[in-house]
C-alpha positions in Angstrom: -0.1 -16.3 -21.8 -0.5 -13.4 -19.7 2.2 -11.0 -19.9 3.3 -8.0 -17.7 5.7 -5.4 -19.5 7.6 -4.2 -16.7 10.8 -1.9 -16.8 13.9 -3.5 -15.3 17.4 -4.1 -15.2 20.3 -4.4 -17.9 20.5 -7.7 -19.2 21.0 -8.2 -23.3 25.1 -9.3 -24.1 25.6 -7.2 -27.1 29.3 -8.7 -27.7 31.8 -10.5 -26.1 35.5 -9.7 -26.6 38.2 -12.3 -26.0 41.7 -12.4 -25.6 44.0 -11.4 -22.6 41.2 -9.0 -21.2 37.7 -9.7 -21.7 34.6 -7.7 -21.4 30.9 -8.2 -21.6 28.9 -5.2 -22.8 25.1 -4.8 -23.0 22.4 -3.5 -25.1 20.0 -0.6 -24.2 16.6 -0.1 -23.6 15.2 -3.0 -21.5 11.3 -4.3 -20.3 10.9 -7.4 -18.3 8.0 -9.3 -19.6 6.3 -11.9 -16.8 5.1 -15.2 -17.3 2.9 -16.8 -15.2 3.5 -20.6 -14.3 -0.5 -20.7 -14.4 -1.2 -19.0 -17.5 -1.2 -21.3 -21.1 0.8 -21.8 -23.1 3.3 -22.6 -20.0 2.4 -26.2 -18.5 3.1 -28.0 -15.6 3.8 -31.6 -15.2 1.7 -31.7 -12.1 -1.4 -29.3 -10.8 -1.6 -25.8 -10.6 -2.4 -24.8 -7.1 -3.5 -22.0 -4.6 -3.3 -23.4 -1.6 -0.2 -21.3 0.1 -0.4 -17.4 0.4 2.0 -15.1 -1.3 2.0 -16.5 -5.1 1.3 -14.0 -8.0 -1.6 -14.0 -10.4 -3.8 -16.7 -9.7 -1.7 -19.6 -8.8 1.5 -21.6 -9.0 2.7 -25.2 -10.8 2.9 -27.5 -7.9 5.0 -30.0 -9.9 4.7 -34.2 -9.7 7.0 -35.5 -7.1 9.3 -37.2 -9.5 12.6 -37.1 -11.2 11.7 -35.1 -14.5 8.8 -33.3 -13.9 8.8 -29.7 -15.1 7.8 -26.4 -15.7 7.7 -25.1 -19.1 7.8 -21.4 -20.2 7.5 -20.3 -24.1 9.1 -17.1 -24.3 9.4 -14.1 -26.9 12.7 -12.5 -28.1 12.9 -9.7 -30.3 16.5 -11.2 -31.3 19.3 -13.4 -30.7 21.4 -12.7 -27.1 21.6 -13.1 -23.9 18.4 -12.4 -21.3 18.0 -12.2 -17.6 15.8 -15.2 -16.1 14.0 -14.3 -12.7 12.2 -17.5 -11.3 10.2 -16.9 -8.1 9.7 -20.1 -6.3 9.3 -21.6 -2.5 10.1 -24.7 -1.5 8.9 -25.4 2.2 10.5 -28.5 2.8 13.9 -29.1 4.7 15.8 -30.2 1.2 16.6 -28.5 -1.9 15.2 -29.8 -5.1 17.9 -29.0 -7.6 16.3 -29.1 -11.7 17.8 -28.8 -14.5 17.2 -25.4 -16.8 17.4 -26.3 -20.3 16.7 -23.2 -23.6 15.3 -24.8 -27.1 16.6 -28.1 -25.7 20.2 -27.2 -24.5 20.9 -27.2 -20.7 21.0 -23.7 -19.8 22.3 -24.7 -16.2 22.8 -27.9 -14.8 21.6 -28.7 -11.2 19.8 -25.2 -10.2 19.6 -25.1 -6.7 16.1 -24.4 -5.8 17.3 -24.0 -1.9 14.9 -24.3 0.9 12.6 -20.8 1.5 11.7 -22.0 5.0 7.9 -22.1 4.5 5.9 -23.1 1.3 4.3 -19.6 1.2 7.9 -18.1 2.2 8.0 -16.7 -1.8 12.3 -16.0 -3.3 13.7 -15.0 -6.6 16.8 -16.6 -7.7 18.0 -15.3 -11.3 20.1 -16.4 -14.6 21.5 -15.7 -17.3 20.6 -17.5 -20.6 20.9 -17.5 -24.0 17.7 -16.8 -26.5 17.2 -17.0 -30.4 15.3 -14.2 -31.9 11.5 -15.1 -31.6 10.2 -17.8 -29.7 12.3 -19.6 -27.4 11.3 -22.8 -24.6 12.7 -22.8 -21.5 12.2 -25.3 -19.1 12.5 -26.6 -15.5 13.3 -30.3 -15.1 13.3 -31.6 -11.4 16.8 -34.0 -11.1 15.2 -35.8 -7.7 11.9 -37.6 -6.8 11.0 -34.9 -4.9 10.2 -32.8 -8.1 10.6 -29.4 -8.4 9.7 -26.2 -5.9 6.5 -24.4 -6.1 7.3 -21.9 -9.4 5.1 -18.8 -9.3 6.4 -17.4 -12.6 9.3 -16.4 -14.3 10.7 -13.2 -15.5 12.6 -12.3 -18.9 14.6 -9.2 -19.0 16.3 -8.4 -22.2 18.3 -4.5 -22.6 18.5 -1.8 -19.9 16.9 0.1 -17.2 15.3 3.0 -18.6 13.7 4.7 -15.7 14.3 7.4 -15.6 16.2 7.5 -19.1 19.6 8.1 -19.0 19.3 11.1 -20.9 17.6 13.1 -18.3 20.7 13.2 -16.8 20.7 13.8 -12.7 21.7 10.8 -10.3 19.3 9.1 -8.1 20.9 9.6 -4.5 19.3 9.0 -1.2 16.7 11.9 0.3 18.5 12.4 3.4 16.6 14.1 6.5 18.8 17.1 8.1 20.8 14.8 10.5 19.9 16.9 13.6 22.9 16.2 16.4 23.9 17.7 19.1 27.4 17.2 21.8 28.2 18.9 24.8 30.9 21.4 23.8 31.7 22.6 27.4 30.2 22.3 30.9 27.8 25.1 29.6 27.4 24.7 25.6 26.1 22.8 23.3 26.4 22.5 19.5 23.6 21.3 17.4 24.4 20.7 13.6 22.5 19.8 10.7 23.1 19.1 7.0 22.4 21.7 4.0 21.2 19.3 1.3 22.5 18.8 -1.8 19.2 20.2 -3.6 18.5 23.0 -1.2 17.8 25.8 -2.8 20.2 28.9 -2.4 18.9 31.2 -0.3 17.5 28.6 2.6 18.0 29.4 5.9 17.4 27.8 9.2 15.6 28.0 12.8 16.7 26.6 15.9 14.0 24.8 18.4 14.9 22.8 21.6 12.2 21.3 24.0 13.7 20.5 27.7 12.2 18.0 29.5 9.7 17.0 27.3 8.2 20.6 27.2 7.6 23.1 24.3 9.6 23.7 21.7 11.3 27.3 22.0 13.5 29.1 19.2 16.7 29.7 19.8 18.2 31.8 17.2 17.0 35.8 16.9 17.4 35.9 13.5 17.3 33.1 10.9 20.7 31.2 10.3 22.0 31.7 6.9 26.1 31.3 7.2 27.0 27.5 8.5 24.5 24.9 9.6 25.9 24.7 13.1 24.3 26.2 16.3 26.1 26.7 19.4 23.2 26.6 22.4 24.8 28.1 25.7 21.4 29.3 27.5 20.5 25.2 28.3 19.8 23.3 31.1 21.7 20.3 30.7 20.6 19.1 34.0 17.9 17.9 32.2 17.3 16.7 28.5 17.2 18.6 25.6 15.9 17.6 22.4 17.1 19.8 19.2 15.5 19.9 15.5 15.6 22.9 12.9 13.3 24.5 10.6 14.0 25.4 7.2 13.2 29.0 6.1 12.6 29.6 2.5 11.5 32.8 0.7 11.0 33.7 4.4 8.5 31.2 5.5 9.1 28.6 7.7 9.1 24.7 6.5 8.2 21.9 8.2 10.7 20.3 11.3 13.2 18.2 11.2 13.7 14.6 13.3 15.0 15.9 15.8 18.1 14.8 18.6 18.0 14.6 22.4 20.9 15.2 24.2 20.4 13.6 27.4 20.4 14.9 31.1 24.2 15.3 32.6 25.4 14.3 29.4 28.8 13.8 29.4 31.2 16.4 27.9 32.6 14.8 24.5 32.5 15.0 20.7 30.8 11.6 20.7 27.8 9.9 19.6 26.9 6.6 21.5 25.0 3.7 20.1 24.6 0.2 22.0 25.3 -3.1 20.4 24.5 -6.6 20.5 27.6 -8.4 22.5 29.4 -10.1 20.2 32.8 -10.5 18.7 35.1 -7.8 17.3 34.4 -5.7 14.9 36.4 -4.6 11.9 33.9 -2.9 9.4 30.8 -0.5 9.6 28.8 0.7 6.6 26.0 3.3 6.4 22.6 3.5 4.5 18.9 4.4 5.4 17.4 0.4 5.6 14.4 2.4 7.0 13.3 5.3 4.6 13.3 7.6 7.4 16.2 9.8 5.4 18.6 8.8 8.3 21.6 6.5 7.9 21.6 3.5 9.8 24.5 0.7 10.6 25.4 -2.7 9.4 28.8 -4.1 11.2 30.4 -7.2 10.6 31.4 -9.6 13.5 35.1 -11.5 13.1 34.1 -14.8 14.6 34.3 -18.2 13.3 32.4 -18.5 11.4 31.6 -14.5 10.8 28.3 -12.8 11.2 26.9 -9.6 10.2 24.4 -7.3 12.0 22.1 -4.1 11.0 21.0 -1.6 13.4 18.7 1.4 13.1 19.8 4.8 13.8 18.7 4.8 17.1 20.4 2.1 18.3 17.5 -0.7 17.5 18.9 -4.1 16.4 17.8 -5.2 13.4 18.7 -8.3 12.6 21.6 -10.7 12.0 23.1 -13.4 9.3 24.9 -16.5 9.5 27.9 -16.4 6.8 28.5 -19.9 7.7 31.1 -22.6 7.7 32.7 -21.6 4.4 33.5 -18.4 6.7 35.4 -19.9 9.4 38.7 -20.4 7.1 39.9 -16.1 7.0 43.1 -16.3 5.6 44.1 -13.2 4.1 44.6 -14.0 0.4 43.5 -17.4 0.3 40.3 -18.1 2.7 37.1 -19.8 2.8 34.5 -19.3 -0.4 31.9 -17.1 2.2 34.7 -15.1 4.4 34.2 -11.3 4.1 36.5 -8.5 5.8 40.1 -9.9 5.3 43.0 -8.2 4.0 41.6 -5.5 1.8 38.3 -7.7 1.1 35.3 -7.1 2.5 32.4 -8.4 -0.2 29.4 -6.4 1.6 28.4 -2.9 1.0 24.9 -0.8 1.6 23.5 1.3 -1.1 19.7 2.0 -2.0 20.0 -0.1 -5.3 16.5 0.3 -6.6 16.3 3.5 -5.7 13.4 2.6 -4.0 14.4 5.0 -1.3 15.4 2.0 0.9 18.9 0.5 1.4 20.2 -3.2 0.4 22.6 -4.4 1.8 24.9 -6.8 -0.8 27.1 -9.4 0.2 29.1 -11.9 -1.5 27.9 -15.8 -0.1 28.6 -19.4 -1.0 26.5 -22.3 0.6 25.6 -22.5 4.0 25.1 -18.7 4.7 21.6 -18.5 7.1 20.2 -15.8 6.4 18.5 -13.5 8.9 14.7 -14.9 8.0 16.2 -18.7 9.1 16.9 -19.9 5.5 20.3 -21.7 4.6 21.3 -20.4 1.1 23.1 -24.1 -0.7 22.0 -22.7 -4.3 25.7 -23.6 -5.2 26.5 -27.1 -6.3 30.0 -26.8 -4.4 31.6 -25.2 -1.9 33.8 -23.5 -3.9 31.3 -21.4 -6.3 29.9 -18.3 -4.8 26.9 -15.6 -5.6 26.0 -12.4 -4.7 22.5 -11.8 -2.6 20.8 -8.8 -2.3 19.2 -8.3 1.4 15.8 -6.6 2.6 17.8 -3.8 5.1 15.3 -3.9 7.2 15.3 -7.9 7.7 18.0 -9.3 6.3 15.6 -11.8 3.9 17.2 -12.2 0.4 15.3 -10.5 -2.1 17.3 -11.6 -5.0 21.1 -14.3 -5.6 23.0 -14.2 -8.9 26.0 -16.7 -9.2 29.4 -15.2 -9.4 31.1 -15.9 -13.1 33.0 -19.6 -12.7 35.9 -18.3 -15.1 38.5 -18.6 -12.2 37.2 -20.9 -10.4 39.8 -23.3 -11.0 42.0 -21.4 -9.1 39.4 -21.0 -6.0 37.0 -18.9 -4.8 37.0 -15.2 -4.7 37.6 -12.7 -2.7 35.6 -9.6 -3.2 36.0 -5.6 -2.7 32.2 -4.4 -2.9 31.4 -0.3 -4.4 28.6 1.9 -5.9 28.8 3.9 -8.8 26.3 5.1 -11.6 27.8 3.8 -14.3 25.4 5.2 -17.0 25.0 8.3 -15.0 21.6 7.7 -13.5 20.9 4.2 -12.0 23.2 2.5 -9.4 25.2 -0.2 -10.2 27.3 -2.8 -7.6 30.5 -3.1 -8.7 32.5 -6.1 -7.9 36.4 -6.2 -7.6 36.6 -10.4 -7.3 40.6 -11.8 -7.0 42.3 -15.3 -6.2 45.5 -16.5 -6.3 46.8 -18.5 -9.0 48.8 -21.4 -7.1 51.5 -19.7 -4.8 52.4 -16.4 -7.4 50.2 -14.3 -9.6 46.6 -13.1 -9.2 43.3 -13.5 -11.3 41.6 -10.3 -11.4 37.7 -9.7 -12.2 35.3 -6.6 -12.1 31.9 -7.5 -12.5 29.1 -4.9 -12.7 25.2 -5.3 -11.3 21.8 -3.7 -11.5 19.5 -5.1 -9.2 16.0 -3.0 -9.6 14.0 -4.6 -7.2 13.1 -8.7 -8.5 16.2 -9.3 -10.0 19.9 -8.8 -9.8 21.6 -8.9 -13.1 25.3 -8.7 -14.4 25.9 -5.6 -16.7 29.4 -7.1 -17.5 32.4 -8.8 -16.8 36.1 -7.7 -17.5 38.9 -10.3 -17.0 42.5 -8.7 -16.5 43.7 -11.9 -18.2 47.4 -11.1 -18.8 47.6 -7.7 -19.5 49.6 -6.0 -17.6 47.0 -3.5 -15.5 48.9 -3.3 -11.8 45.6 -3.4 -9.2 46.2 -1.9 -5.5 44.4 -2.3 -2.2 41.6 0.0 -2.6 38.9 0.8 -5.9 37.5 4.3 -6.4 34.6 4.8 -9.0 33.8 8.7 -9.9 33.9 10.3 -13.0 37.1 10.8 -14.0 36.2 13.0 -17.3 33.2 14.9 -16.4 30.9 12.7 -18.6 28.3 12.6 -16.0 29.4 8.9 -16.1 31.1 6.7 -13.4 34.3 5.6 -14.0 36.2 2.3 -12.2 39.5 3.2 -10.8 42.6 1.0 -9.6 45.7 2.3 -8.8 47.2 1.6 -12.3 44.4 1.3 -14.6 40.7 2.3 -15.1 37.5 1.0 -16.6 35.1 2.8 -18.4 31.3 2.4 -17.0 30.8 -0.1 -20.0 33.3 -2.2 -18.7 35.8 -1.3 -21.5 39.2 -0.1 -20.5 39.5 3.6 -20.6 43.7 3.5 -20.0 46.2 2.4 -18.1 49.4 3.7 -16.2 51.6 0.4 -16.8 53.1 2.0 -20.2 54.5 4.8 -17.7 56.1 2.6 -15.5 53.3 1.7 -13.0 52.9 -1.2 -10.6 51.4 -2.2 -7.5 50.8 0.0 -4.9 49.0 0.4 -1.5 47.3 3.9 -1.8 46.0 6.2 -5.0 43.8 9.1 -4.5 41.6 10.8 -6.9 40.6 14.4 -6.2 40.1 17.8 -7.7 43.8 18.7 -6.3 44.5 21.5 -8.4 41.5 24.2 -9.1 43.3 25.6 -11.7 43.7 22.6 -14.1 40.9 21.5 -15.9 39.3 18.0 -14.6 40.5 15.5 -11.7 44.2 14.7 -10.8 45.2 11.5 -9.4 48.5 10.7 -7.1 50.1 7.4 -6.0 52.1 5.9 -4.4 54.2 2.1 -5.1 55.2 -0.6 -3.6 59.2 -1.9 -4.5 58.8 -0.6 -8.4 62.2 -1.8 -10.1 62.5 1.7 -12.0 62.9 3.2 -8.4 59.7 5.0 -9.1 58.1 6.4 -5.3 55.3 8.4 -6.2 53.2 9.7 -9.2 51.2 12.7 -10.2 48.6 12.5 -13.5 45.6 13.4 -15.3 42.9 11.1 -13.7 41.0 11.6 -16.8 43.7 10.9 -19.6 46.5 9.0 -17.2 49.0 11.6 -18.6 51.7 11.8 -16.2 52.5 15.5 -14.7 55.0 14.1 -12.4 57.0 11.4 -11.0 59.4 11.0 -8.1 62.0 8.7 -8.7 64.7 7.4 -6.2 68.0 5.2 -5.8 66.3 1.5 -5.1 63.6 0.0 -4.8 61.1 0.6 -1.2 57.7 -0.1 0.0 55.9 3.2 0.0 53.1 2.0 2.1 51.1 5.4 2.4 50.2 8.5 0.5 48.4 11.3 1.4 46.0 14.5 -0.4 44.5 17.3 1.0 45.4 21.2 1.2 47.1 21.5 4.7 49.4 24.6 4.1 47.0 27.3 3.0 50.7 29.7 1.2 50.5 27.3 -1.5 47.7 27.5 -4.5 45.9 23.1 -4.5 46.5 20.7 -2.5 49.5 19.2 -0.6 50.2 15.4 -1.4 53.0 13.2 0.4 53.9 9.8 1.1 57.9 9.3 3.4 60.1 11.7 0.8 58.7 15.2 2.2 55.5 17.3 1.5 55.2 18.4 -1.8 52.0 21.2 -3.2 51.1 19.2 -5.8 50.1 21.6 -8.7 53.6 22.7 -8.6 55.7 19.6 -7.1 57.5 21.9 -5.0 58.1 21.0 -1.5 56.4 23.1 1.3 59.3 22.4 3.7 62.4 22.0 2.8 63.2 19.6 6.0 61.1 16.3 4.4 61.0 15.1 8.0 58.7 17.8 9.0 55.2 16.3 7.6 52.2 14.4 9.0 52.0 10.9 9.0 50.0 10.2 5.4 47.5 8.0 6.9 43.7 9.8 6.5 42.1 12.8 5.8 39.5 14.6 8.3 37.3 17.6 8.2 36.7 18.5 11.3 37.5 22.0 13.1 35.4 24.2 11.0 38.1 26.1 8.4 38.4 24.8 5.3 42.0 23.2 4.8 42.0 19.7 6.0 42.4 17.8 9.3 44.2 15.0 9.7 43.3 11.1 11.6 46.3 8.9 12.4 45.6 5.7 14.9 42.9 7.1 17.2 44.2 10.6 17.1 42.4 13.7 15.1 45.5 16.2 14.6 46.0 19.6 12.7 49.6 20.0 11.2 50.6 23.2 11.3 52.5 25.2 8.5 53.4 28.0 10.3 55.0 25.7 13.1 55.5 22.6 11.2 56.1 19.3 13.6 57.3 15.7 12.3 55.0 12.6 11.9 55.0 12.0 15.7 54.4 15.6 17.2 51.4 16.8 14.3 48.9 18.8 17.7 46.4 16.8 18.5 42.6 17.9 18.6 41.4 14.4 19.7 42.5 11.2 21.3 39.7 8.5 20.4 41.0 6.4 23.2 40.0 9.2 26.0 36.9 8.1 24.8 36.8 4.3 24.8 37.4 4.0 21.4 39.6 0.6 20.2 41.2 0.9 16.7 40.0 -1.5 14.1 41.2 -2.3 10.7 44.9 -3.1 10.2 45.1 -2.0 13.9 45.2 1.8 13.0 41.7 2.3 11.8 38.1 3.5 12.6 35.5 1.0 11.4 33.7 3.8 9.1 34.8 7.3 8.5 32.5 9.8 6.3 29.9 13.2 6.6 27.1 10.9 8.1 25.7 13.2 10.8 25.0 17.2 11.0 27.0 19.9 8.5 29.7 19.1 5.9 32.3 18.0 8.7 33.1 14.5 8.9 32.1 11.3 11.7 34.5 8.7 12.7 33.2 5.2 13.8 34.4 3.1 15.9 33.7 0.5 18.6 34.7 0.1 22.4 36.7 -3.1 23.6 33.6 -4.7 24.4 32.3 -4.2 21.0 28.7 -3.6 22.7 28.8 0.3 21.9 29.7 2.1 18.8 31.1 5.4 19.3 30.8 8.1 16.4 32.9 10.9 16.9 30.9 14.0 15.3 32.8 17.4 16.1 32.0 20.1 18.8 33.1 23.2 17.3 31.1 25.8 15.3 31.6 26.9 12.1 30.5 29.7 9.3 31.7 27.7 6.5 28.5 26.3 4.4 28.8 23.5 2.6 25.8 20.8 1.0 26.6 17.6 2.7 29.0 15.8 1.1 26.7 12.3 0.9 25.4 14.2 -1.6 28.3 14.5 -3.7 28.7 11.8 -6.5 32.3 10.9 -5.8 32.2 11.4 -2.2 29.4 8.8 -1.6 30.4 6.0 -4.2 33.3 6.0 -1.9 31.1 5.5 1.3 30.8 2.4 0.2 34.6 1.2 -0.4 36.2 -0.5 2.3 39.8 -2.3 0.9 42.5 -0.7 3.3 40.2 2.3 4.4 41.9 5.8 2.4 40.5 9.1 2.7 37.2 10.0 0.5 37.2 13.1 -2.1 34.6 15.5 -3.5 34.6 16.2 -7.0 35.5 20.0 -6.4 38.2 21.6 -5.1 37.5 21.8 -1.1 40.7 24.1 0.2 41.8 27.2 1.2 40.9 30.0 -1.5 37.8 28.0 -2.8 34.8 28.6 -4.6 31.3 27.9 -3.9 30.9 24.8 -5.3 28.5 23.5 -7.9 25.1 22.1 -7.1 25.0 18.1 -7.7 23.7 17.1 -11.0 21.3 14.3 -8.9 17.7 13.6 -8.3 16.5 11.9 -4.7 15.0 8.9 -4.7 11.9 7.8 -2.8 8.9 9.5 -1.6 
């Protein structure tokens, strides 16, 4: 048998711990070895064939069309445990042809669903997990109707983890983002172009200005080469006419290649906003951002909330990509309790973007269940009920499945799941999907499960699996992963608990009188205590317990605020927005408190901002504020209540509609130009996004924060939408800070 050593994703279960919580870890150092369907000693109870395009090596087993027939792979373990299984298949007929997987014997998995590919040369990759012995181990394919099996091209046996590049070398792959070249009209006579200082840049980089109008010659614009912020404000243009803008880095004074650059269009309006069309279509609650196309840009993938749902991927530009079916198991959206495909309910979404191969394109990965149609025509019904679910990892670019993995059945009793998608890198390097997967158990309590995923570009395996069981570790409506102890190392956050990358659990806050809540932040808050701080707030606790101040990476408390009663803190805020005060400022309804020395900054508690999200935004370094469609600077020096905070922007001037829980953009996060942040949203028609990116300069330089680890795992949380953090200290009296610890990925 020919066999191809290949380096892959995790997939040996070193242990498995029971009890209340339960938690699958893995072994180390993994190679996937393939096996070819063609190749002896594997056999084929029916010819081996060339006859449709696509397959791998030199053929494929074209089974007997009867009950029974198989495919048969002999395969090598260095020990006992569990492996990956990869089997890449088509099946161009209009049924599925479900086998049965047995290992030395012993059905492995009943039913397979080996679901139609659309065309017989129309190649997939569905995966497994099985159990092997040490040594040699038969696993085999048994057709359970008289249409026999799918073509099988080969399988694929991953056993231990992803070692490229090992672990030990330390730096992050992230994306290689381009400069992100845009440009608004300021004022009826200005312009500001902005671009983003990358993460990698070296230190003393600086930056050239070009703008062609009307198609003609690019001319520089700047005298001397631009060293302070990454903005430029053009006031010498005809904006009569277009005007397209890129830069020019300068390093060790010689000019670099250009950027992509941006065209500002003749008589452009006068507005802080970026305009993209859409398909028509139904509302939109959710937008997330990767580059699907490699050109170091971030594109857009929106859901649509119809019945049943869809979801949609556009390029940058504007340029529709494609769009997928998530079927009838999506028409029932229910809140808590809806239909086995639904996505974007409640604080569930199940769909996030990420380069997950770090093949310097984005996936897109979305939690389905039968009768999703994906964007290449194919209905997925590799479930055998409506009730199971997987997880499908898409082409970005077309929307075609490159790999499904079935979602662990241990609740499934109770109903399907609903599903709160991020990113982290869990072993420091290499990108992992984390799942947050919940149902209700009858009318009261919750199952809880985290899941974590490597999918390295033919497979998508499970890393573990961590049941809350009936410990008592209070969840919330939103997940942050970072590094909580400055391992290098992802950590998974909840509002009262937190899981080590491995899946283990690193501590919770329920011994310090902890429960539910709607908002928790985790941030560098003060830069004078060593590591991260964490603050939260809680919904009804019985102890009378409001709000919550702690080590993020020990769950010590610092502080707690504690009231007469019980009440429904439904926000909390953090962010440094009264510069007299060393850290940041942190409040929920009981007045604004500095947090590194829980004193309040006023001592009237009704004069605060509403603690719905953080914004960067005008240029100076303490934080701006966005509450329901309006961008707004409290003041310290003239401090205003919740419904009088100045207001730098009203999204609604600008056709903007709120989203998500009615108060909400659709995407908020440093996407375009410097350090400052966009806003997404939609108009009523939801045939336009609108990305508010701000018109004011600034001298503040600062790499893009998509190229801080914490800040861009939490791109890719939705839940109820809080504010994202850095992992340094970003407030008045700052330092420069540190240079990422990552490596880009891609060409």
């Amino acid at each position: 048998m020919r066999r191809v050593p290949r380096l892959a994703v995790v997939a040996a279960v070193a242990s498995l711990l029971t009890g209340a919580g339960v938690m699958v870890a893995l072994t180390a150092n993994a190679a996937t070895t393939r096996y070819e369907a063609e190749t002896s000693p594997a056999t084929c109870d029916g010819a081996i064939a060339s006859n449709h395009a696509g397959y791998s090596g030199t053929g494929f087993c074209d089974s007997s069309a009867a009950s029974g027939a198989a495919a048969q792979f002999a395969i090598t373990a260095p020990g006992a445990g569990a492996a990956t299984v990869a089997i890449r298949y088509a099946n161009g007929g209009t049924a599925n042809r479900p086998a049965d997987i047995s290992v030395n014997g012993t059905v492995a998995q009943d039913g397979f669903a080996f679901d139609t590919t659309g065309a017989w040369n129309a190649w997939v990759t569905r995966t497994l997990t099985v159990q092997f012995v040490g040594g040699t181990n038969t696993i085999r394919l048994a057709a359970t109707t008289a249409a026999g099996l799918a073509n099988i091209d080969y399988v694929e046996v991953t056993i231990g983890d992803d070692t490229t590049p090992p672990p030990s070398s330390g730096a992050r792959r992230m994306e290689r983002l381009g400069r992100g070249v845009v440009a608004v009209r300021a004022s009826n006579n200005s312009v500001l172009v902005s671009w983003r200082l990358l993460g990698l840049d070296p230190a003393g980089i600086g930056f050239n200005v070009y703008r062609s109008t009307a198609g003609g010659s690019p001319v520089r614009l700047n005298s001397a080469v631009l060293t302070a912020g990454t903005n430029y404000m053009d006031t010498s243009a005809n904006l009569a006419q277009s005007n397209a803008y890129h830069v020019r880095p300068v390093v060790d004074g010689v000019e670099q290649a250009a950027s992509g650059s941006f065209t500002l269009t003749a008589n452009h309006a006068t507005e802080p906003v970026v305009r993209l069309p859409l398909r028509a279509g139904g509302a939109v609650k959710f937008v997330w951002v990767g580059d699907l196309d490699g050109d170091g840009e971030y594109d857009y993938v929106l859901d649509r909330q119809t019945s049943p749902q869809t979801i949609e991927a556009y390029r940058g530009n504007g340029q529709f990509l494609w769009s997928m079916d998530m079927g009838p198991n999506s028409t029932n959206q229910n809140n808590i309790e809806g239909g086995s495909a639904t996505v974007n309910v409640g604080h569930n979404d199940g769909v996030t973007v990420y380069d997950l191969d770090s093949d310097g394109r984005a996936e897109v990965a979305v939690r389905i269940a039968n009768g999703v149609r994906f964007a290449n025509g194919v209905t997925y019904n590799g479930l055998s009920d409506n009730t199971r679910q997987a997880i499908a990892i898409l082409n970005g670019m077309t929307g075609a499945p490159r790999a499904t993995a079935p979602v662990p059945t241990d609740y499934l009793s109770d109903g399907p799941m609903y599903a709160r998608f991020a990113v982290g890198h869990l072993d420091g390097v290499n990108p992992s999907l984390v799942a947050y997967m919940k149902n209700r158990i009858g009318s009261g309590d919750f199952n809880l499960m985290f899941t974590a995923w490597r999918f390295t570009g033919s497979a998508l395996t499970m890393q573990w699996k961590f049941l809350r069981g009936r410990q008592n570790l209070p969840d919330g409506h939103n997940t942050r992963v970072i590094d909580v102890d400055g391992d290098g190392k992802d950590e998974i956050a909840e509002i009262g608990f937190v899981l080590n990358g491995n899946g283990t659990l690193k501590y919770s806050l329920a011994p310090r009188g902890v429960v539910h809540g709607d908002r928790f932040h985790i941030a560098k808050i003060d830069p004078n205590r060593a590591g991260l701080q964490g603050y939260g707030v809680q919904q009804d606790n019985p102890s009378g317990l409001r709000d919550y101040y702690y080590d993020a990476a020990t769950g010590n408390m610092i502080w707690q605020h504690v009231e007469a009663g019980t009440a429904d803190v439904g926000r909390g805020m953090v962010g440094d927005i009264d510069p007299r005060f060393p850290g940041m400022e942190v409040w929920a309804f009981s007045g604004l408190y500095n947090a590194p020395s829980n004193r309040l900054t006023q001592s009237n508690t009704s004069l605060q901002p509403w603690p719905q999200t953080g914004l960067f935004w005008d240029g100076d370094i303490t934080m701006e504020l966005l509450n329901d469609g309006k961008i707004e600077k409290w003041n310290p020096n003239a401090p205003t209540g919740t419904s009088s905070v100045p207001r730098l922007v009203s999204t609604s001037n600008h056709g903007a509609v709120d989203a998500s829980q009615n108060v909400q953009p659709t995407f908020h996060g440093d996407i375009l130009g410097d350090w400052r942040e966009e806003v997404v949203y939609t108009n009523a028609r939801f045939n336009e996004l609108i990305i508010f990116t701000t018109d004011r300069p600034t001298s503040t330089r600062l790499y893009t924060l998509a190229h801080n680890p914490a800040y861009r795992n939490d791109m890719t949380v939705k839940g109820y939408m809080q504010s994202h953090h850095v992992d340094y200290f970003i407030g008045n009296g700052m330092s420069q800070p540190p240079r990422p610890n990552i490596t880009y990925t891609g060409g």
